[in-house]
PyMOL Python script that loads the backbone (N, CA, C, O; Angstrom):
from pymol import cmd

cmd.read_pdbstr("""\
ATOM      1  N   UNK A   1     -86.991  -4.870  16.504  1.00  0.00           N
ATOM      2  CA  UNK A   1     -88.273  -4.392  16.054  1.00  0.00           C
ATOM      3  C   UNK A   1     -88.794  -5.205  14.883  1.00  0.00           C
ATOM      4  O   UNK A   1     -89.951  -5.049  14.493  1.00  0.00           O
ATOM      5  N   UNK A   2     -87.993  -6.042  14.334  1.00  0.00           N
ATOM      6  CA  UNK A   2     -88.650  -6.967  13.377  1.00  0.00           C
ATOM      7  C   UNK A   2     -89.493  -8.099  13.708  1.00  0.00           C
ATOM      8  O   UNK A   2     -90.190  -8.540  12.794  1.00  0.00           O
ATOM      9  N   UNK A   3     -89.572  -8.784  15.125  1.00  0.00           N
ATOM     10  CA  UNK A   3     -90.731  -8.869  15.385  1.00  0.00           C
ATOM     11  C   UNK A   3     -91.790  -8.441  15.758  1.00  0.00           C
ATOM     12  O   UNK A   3     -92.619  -9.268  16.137  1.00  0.00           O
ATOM     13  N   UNK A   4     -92.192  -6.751  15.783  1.00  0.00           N
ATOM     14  CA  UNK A   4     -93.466  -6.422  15.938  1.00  0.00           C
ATOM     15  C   UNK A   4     -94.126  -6.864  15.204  1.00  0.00           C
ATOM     16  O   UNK A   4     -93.541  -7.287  14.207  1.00  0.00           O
ATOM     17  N   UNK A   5     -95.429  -7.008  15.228  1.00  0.00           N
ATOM     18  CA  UNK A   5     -96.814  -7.304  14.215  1.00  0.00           C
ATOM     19  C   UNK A   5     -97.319  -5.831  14.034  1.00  0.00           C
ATOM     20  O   UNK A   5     -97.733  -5.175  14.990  1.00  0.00           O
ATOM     21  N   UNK A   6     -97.250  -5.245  12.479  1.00  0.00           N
ATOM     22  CA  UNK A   6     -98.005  -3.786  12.999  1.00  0.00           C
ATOM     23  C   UNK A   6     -99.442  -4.023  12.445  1.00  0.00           C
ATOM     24  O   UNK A   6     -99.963  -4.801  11.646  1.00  0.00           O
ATOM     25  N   UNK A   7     -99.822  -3.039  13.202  1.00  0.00           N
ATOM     26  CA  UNK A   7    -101.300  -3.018  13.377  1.00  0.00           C
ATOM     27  C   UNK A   7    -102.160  -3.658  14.200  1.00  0.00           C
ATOM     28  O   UNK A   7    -103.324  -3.974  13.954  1.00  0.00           O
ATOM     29  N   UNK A   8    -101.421  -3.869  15.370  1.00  0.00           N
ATOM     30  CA  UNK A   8    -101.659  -4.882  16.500  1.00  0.00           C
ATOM     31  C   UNK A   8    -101.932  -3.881  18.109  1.00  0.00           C
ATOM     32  O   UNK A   8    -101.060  -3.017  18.205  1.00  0.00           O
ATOM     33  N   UNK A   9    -102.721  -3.872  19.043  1.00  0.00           N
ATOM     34  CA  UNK A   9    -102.664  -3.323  19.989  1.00  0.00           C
ATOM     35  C   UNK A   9    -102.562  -4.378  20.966  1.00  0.00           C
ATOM     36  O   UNK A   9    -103.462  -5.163  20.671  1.00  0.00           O
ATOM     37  N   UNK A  10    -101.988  -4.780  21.900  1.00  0.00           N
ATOM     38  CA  UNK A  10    -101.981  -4.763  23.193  1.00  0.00           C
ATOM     39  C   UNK A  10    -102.643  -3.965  24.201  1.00  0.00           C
ATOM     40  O   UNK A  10    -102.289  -2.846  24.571  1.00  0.00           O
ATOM     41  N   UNK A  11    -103.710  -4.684  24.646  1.00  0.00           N
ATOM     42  CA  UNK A  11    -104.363  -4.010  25.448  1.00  0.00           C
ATOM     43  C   UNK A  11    -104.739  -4.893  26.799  1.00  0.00           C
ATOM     44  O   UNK A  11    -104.989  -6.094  26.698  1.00  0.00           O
ATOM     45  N   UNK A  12    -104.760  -4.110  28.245  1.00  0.00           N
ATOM     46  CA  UNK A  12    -104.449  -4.637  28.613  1.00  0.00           C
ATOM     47  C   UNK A  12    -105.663  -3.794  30.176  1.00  0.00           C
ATOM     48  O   UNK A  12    -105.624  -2.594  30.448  1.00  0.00           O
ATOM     49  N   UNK A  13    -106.714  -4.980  31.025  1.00  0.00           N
ATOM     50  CA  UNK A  13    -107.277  -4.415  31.646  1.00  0.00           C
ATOM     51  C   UNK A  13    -106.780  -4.752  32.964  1.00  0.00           C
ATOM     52  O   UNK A  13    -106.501  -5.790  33.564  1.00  0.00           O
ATOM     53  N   UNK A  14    -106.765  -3.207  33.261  1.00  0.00           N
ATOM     54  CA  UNK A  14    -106.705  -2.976  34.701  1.00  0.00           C
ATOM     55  C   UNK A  14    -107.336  -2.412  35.864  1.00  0.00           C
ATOM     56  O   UNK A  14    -106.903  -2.474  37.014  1.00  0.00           O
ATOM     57  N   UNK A  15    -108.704  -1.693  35.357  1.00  0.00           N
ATOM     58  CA  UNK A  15    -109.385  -1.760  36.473  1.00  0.00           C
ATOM     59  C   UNK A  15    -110.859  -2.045  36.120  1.00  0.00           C
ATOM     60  O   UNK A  15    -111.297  -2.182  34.978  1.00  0.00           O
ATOM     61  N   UNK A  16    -111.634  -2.122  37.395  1.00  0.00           N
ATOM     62  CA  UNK A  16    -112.534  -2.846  37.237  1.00  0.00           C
ATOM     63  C   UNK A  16    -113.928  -2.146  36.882  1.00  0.00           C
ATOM     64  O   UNK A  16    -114.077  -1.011  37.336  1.00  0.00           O
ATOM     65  N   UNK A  17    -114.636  -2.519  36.364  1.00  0.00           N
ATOM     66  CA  UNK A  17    -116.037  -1.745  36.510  1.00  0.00           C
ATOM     67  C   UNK A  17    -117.287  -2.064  36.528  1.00  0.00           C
ATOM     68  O   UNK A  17    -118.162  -2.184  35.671  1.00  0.00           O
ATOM     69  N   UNK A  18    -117.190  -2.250  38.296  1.00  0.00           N
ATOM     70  CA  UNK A  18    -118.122  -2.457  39.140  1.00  0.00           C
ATOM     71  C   UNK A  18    -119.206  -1.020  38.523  1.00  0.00           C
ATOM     72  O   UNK A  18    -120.012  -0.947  37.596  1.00  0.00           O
ATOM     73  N   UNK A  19    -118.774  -0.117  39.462  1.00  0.00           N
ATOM     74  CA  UNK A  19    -119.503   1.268  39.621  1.00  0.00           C
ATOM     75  C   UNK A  19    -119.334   1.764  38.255  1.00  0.00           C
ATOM     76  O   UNK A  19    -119.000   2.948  38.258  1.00  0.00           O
ATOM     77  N   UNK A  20    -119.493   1.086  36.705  1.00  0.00           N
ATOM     78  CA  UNK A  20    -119.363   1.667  35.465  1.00  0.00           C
ATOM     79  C   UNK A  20    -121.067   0.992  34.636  1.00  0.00           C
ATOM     80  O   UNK A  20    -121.508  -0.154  34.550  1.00  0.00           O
ATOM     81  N   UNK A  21    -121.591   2.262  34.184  1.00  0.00           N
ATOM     82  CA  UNK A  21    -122.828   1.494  33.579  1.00  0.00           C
ATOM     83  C   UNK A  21    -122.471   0.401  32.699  1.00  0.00           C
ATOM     84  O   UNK A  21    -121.311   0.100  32.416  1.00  0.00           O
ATOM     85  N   UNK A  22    -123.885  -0.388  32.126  1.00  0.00           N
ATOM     86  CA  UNK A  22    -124.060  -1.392  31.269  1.00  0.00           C
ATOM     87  C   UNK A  22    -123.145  -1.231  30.002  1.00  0.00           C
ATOM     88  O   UNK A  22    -122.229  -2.010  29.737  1.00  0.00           O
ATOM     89  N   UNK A  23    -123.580   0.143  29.058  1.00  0.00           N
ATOM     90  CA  UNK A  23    -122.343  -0.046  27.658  1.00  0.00           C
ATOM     91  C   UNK A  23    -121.028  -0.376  28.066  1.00  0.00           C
ATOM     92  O   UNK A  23    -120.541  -1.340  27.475  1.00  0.00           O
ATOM     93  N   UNK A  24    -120.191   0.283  29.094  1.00  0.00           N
ATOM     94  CA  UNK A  24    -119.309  -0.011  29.353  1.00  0.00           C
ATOM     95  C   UNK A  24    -118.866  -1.144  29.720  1.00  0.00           C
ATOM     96  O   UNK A  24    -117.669  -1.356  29.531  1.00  0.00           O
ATOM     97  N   UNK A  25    -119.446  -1.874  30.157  1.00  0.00           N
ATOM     98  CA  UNK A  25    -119.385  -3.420  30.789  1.00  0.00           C
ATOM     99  C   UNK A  25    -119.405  -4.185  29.165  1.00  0.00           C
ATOM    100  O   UNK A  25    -118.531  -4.917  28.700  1.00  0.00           O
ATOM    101  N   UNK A  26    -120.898  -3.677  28.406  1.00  0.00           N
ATOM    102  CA  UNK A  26    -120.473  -4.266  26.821  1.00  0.00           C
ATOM    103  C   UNK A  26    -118.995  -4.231  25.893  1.00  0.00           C
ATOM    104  O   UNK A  26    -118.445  -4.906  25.023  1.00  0.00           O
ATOM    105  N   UNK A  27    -118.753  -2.993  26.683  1.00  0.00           N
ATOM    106  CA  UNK A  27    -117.429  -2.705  25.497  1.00  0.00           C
ATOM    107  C   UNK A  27    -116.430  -3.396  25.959  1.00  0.00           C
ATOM    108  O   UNK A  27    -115.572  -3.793  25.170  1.00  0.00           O
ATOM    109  N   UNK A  28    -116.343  -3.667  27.273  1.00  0.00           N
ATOM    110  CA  UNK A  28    -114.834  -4.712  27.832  1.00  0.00           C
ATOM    111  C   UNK A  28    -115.077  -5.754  27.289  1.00  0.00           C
ATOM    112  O   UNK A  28    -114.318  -6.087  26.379  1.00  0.00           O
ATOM    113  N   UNK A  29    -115.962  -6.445  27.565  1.00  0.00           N
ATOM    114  CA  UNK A  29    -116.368  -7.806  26.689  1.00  0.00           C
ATOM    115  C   UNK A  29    -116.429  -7.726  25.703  1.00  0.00           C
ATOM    116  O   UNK A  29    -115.992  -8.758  25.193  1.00  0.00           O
ATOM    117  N   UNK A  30    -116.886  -6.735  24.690  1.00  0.00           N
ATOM    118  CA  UNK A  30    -116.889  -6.915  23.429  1.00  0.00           C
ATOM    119  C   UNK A  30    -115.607  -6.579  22.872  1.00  0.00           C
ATOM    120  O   UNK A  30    -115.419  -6.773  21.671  1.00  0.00           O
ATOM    121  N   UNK A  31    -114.437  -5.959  23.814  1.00  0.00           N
ATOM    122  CA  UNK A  31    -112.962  -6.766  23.231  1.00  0.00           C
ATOM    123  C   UNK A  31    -112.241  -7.514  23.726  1.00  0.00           C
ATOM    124  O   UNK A  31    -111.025  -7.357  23.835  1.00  0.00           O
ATOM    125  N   UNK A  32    -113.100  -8.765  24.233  1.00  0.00           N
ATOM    126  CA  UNK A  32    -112.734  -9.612  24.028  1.00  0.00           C
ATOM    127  C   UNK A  32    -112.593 -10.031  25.622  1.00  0.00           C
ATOM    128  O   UNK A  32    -112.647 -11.234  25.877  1.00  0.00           O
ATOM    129  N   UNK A  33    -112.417  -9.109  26.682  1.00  0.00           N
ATOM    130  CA  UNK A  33    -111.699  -9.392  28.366  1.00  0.00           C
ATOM    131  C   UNK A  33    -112.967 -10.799  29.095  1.00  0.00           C
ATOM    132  O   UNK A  33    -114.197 -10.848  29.090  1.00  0.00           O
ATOM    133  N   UNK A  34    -112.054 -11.617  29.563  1.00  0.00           N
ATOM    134  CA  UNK A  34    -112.995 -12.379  30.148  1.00  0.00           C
ATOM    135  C   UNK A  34    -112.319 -11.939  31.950  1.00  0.00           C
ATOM    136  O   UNK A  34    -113.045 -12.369  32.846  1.00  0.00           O
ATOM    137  N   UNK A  35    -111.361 -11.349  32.301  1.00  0.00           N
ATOM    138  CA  UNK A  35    -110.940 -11.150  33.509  1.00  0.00           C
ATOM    139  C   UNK A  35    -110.320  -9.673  33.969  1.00  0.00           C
ATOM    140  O   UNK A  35    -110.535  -8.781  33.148  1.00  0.00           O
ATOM    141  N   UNK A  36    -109.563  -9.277  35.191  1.00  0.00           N
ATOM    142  CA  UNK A  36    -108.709  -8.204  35.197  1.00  0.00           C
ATOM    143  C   UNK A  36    -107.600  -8.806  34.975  1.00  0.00           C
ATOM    144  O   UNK A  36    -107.410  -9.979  35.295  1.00  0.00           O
ATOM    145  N   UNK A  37    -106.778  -8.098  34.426  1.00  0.00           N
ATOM    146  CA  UNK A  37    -105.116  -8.007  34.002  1.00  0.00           C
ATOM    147  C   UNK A  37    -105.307  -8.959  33.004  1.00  0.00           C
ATOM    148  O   UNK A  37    -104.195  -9.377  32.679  1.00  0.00           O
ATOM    149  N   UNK A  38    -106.100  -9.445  32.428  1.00  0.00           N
ATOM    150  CA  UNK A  38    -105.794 -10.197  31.137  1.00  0.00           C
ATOM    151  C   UNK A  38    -105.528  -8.820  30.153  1.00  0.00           C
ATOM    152  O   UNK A  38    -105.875  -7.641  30.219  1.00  0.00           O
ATOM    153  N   UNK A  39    -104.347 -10.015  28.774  1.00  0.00           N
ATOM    154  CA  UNK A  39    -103.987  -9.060  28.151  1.00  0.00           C
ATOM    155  C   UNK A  39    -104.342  -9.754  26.688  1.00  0.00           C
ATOM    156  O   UNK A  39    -104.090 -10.912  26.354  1.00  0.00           O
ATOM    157  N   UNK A  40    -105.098  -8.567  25.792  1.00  0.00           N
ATOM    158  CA  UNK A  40    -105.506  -9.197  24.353  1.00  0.00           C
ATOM    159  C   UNK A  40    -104.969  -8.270  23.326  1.00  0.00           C
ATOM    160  O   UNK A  40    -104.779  -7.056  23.407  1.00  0.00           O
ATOM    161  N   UNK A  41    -104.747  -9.154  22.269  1.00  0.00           N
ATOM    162  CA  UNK A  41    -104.237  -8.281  20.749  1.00  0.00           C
ATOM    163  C   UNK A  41    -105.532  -8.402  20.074  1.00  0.00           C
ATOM    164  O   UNK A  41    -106.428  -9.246  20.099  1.00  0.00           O
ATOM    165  N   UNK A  42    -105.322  -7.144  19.383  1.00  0.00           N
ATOM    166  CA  UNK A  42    -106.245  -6.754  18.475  1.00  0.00           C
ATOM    167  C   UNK A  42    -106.381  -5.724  17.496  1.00  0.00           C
ATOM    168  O   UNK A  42    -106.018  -4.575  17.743  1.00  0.00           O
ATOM    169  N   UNK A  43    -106.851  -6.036  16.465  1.00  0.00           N
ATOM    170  CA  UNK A  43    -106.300  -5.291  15.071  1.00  0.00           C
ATOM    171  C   UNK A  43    -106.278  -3.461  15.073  1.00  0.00           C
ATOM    172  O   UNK A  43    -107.139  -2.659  15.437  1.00  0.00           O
ATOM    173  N   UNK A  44    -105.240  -3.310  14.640  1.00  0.00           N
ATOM    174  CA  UNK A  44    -105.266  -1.456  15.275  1.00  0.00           C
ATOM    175  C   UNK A  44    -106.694  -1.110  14.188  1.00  0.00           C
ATOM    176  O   UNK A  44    -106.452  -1.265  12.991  1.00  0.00           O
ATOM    177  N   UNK A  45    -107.938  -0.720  14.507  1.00  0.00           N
ATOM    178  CA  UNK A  45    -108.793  -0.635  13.565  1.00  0.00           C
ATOM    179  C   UNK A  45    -109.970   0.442  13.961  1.00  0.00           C
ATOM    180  O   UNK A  45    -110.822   0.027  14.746  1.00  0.00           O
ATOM    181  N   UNK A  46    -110.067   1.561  13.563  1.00  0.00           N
ATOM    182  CA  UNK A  46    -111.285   2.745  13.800  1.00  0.00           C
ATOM    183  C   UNK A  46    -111.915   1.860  14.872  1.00  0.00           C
ATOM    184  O   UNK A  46    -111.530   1.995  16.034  1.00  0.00           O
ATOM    185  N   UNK A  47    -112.549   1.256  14.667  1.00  0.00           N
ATOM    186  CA  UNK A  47    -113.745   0.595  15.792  1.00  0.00           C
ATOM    187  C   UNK A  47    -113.580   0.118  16.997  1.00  0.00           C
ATOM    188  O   UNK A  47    -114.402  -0.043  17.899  1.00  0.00           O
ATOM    189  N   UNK A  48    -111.928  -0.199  16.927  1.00  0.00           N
ATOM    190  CA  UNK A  48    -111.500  -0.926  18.227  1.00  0.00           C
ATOM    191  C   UNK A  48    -110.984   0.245  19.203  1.00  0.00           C
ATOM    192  O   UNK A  48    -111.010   0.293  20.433  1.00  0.00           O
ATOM    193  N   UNK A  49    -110.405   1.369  18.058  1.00  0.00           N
ATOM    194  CA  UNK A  49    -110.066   2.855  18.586  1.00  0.00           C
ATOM    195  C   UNK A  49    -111.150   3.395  19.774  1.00  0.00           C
ATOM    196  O   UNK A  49    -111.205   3.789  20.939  1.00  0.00           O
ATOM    197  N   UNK A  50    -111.792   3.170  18.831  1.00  0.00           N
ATOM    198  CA  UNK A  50    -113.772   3.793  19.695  1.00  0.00           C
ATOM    199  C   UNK A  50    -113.904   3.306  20.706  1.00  0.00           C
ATOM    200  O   UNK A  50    -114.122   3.963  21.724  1.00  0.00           O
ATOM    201  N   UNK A  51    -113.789   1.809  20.675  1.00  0.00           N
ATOM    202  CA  UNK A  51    -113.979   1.168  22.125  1.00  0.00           C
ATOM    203  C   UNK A  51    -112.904   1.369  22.961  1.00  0.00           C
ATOM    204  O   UNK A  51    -113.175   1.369  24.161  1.00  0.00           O
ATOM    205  N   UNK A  52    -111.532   1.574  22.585  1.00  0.00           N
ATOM    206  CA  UNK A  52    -110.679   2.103  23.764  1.00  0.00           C
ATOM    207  C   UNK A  52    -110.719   3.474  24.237  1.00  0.00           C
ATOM    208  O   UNK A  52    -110.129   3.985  25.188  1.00  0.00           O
ATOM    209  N   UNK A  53    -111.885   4.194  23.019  1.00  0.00           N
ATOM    210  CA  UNK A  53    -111.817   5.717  23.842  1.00  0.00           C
ATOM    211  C   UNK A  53    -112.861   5.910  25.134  1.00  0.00           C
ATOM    212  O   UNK A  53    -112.818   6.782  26.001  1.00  0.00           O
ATOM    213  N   UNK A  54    -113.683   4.960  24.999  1.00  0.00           N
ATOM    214  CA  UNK A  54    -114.986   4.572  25.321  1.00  0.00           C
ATOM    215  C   UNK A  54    -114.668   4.237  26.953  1.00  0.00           C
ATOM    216  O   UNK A  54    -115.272   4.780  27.877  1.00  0.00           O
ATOM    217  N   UNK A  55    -113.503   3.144  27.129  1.00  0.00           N
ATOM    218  CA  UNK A  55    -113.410   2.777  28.422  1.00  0.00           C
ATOM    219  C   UNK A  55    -111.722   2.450  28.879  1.00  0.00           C
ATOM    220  O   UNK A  55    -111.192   1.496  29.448  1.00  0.00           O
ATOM    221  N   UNK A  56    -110.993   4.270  28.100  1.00  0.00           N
ATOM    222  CA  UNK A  56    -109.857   4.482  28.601  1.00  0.00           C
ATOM    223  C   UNK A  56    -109.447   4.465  29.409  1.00  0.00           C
ATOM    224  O   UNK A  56    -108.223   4.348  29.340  1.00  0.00           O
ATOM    225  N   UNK A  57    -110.163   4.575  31.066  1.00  0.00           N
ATOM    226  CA  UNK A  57    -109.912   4.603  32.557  1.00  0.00           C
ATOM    227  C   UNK A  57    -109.877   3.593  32.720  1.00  0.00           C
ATOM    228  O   UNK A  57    -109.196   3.520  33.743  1.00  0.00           O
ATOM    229  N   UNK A  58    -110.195   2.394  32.377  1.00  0.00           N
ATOM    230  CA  UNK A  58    -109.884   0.866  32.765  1.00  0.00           C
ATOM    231  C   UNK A  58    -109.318   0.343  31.876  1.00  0.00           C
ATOM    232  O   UNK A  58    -109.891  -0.706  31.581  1.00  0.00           O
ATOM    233  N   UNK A  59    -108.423   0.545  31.252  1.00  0.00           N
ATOM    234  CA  UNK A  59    -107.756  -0.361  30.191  1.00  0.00           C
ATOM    235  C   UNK A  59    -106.019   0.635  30.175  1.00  0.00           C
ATOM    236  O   UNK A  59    -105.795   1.816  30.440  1.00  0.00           O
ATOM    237  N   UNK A  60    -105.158  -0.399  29.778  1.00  0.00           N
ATOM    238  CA  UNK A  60    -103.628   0.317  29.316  1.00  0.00           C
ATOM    239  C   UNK A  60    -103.590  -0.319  27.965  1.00  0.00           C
ATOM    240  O   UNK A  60    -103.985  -1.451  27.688  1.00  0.00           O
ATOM    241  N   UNK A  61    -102.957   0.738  27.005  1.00  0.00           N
ATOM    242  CA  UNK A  61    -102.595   0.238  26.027  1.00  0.00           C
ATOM    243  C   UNK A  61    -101.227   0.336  25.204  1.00  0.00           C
ATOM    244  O   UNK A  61    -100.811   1.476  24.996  1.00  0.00           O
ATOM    245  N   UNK A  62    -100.772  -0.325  24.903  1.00  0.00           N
ATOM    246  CA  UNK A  62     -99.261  -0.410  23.985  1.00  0.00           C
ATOM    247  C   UNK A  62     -99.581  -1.369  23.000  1.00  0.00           C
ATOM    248  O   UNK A  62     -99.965  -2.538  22.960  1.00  0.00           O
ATOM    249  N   UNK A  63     -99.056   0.249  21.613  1.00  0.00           N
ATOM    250  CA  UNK A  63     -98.995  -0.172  20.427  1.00  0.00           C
ATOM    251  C   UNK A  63     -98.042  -1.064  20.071  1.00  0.00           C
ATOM    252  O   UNK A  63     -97.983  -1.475  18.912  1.00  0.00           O
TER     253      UNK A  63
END
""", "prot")
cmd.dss("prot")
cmd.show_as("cartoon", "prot")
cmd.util.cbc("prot")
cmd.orient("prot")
């Protein structure tokens, strides 16, 4: 466990959203996803919280 980074999420998309309105399509991109199953780190931070509550059905996450 001494290499974790804390305050780091792993997040990680897995499904797609075709049939999901426009914000939602903003919020995948705006952390960061350019594909499916790509996987991005990102700072454990209120705002990034929001956006994973935002588009919890398409995304996995490990802290």
């Amino acid at each position: 466990m001494a290499n974790k980074k804390s305050g780091v999420l792993k997040i990680k998309w897995v499904r797609s959203f075709i049939a999901c309105p426009q914000d939602m399509r903003q919020t995948i991109r705006g952390l960061g996803f350019r594909r499916m199953n790509q996987v991005v780190e990102r700072a454990d931070t209120p705002a990034i919280r929001g956006m994973l509550l935002k588009v919890r059905h398409l995304v996995v996450v490990e802290e």
